[in-house]
C-alpha positions in Angstrom: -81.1 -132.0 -17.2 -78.5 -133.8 -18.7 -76.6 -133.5 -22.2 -74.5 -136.0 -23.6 -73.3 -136.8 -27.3 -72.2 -139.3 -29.7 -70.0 -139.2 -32.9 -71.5 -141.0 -35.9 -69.7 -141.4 -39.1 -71.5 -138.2 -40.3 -73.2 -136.8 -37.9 -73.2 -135.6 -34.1 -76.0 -136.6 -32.4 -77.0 -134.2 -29.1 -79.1 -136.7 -26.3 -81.4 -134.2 -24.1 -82.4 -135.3 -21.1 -84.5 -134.3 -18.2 -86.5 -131.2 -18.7 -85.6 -127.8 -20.9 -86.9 -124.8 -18.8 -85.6 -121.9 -17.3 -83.8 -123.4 -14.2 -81.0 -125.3 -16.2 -81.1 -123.8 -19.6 -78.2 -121.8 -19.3 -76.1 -125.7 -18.5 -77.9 -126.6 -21.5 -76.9 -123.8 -23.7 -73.0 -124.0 -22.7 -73.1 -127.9 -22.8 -74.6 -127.7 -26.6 -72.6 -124.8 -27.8 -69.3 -127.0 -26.8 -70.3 -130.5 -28.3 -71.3 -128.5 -31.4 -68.2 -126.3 -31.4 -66.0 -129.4 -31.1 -68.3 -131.5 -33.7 -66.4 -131.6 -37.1 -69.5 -132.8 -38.5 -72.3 -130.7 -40.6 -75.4 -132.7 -39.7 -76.4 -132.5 -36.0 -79.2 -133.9 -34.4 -80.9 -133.6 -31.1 -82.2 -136.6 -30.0 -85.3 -135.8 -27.5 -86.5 -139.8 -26.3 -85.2 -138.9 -22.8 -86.3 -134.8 -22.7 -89.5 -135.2 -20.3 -90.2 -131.5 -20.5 -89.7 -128.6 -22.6 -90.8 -124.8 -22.2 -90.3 -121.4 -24.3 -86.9 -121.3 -22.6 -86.1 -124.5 -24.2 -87.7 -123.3 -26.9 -85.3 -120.1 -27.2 -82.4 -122.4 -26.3 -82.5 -124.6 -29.4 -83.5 -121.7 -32.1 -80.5 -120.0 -30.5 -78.4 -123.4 -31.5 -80.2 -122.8 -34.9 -78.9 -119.2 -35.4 -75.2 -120.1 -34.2 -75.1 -123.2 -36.3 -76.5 -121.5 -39.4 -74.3 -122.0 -42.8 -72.2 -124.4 -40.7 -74.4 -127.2 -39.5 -78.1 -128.3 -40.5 -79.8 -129.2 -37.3 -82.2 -131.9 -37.0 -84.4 -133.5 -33.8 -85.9 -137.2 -33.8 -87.6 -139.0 -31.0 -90.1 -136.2 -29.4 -92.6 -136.7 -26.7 -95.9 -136.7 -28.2 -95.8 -133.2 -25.5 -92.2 -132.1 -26.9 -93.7 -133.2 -30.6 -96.9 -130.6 -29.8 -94.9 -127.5 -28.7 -92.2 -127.9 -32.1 -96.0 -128.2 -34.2 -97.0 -125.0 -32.6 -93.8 -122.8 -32.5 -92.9 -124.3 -36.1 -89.6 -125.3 -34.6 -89.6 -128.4 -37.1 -89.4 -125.3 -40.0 -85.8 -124.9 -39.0 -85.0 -128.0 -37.5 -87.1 -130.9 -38.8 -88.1 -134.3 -37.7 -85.9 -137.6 -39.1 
């Protein structure tokens, strides 16, 4: 897994990539929390192109993201796997954090 970010002119955008399960979601968790905590900017967004796999711990990673970030940031996610695009469908993930 690996988590790296980029500064736009107004937002932050997350890159997630590897695979989201329980054996490195605690590096993803502390990685996120600091590039958000440092971000000045409201609008985040996770890009997923790279993020080969995703379970519920990944799932509980980014809806933990959502409850830190709430009334500070608005999270959004672009570029899912057609598997990654599946599991937001069926958890309703894209309710909180929706596709661009």
């Amino acid at each position: 897994m690996e988590v790296i970010s980029k500064q736009e002119s107004d937002k932050t955008i997350i890159y997630l990539m590897g695979e989201l399960d329980n054996h490195n979601a605690d590096y993803a968790r502390t990685k996120i929390d600091d590039i958000m905590a440092q971000s000045l900017k409201r609008i985040v967004v996770f890009d997923l192109k790279l993020l080969s796999f995703m379970d519920s711990t990944g799932i509980g990673v980014l809806i933990g993201r959502y409850k830190k970030a709430k009334g500070k940031q608005q999270l959004f996610v672009k570029n899912p796997s057609r598997t990654v695009d599946k599991i937001f469908l069926m958890s309703g993930l894209y309710d909180i954090m929706p596709k661009v």
